[in-house]
C-alpha positions in Angstrom: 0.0 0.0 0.0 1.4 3.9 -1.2 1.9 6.0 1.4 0.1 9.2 1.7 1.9 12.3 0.0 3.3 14.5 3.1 1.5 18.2 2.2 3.9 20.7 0.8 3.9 24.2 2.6 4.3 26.9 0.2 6.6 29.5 0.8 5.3 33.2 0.0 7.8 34.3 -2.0 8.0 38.2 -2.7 7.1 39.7 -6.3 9.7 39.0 -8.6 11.4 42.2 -9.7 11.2 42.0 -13.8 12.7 44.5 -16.5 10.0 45.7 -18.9 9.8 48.2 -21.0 7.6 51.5 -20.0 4.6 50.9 -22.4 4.5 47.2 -21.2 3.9 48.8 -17.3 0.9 47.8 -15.4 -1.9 50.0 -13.0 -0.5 48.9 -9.7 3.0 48.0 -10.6 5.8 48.7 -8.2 9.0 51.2 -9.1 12.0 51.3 -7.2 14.5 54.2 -7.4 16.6 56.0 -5.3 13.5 58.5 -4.5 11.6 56.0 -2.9 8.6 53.4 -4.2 6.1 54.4 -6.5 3.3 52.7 -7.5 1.7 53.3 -11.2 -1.7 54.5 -11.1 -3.1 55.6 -14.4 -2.1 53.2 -18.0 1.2 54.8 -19.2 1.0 56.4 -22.5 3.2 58.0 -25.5 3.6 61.3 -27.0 3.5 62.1 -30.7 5.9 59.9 -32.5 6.2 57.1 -29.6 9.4 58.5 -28.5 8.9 59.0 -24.7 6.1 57.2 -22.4 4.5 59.2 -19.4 3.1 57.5 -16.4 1.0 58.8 -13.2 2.9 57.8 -10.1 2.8 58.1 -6.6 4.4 57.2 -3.8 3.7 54.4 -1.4 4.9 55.6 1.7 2.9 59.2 1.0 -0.3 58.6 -1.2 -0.9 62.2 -1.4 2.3 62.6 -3.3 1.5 61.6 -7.0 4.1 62.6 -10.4 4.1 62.0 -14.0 7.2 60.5 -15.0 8.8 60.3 -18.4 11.1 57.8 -19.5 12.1 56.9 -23.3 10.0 54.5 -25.3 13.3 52.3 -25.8 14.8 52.1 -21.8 14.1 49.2 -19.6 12.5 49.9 -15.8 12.9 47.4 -13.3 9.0 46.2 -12.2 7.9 44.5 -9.0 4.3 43.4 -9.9 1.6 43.1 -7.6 
């Protein structure tokens, strides 16, 4: 006769931080940088001629705070996702 399977805890493991480019980024993402960490809180989108991408931010610690931040359509940003 099998023996029962023991039962497997699973580990919560924290978000994994991905690189994605600014258009790919997510309502409720997670940005690290050496201001603090923002969340994203309005779809990122581009100006005329897809050259730079603008996102509503704001900060996690400080809710009030909120920023649009530009970066260029072509840099990576390093994502935790929720």
């Amino acid at each position: 006769m099998a023996r029962p399977r023991p039962n497997k805890k699973r580990e919560s493991t924290p978000p994994a931080i991905r690189q994605v480019l600014p258009i790919e980024l997510q309502v409720g993402d997670r940005i690290a940088d050496e201001t603090g960490e923002w969340e994203v809180t309005v779809r990122p989108y581009t100006s005329p001629g897809g050259k730079n991408v603008h996102a509503r931010v704001r900060r996690m610690d400080q809710p009030a705070t909120a920023e649009e931040r530009t970066w260029g359509a072509h840099e990576r940003i390093n994502v935790r996702r929720a």
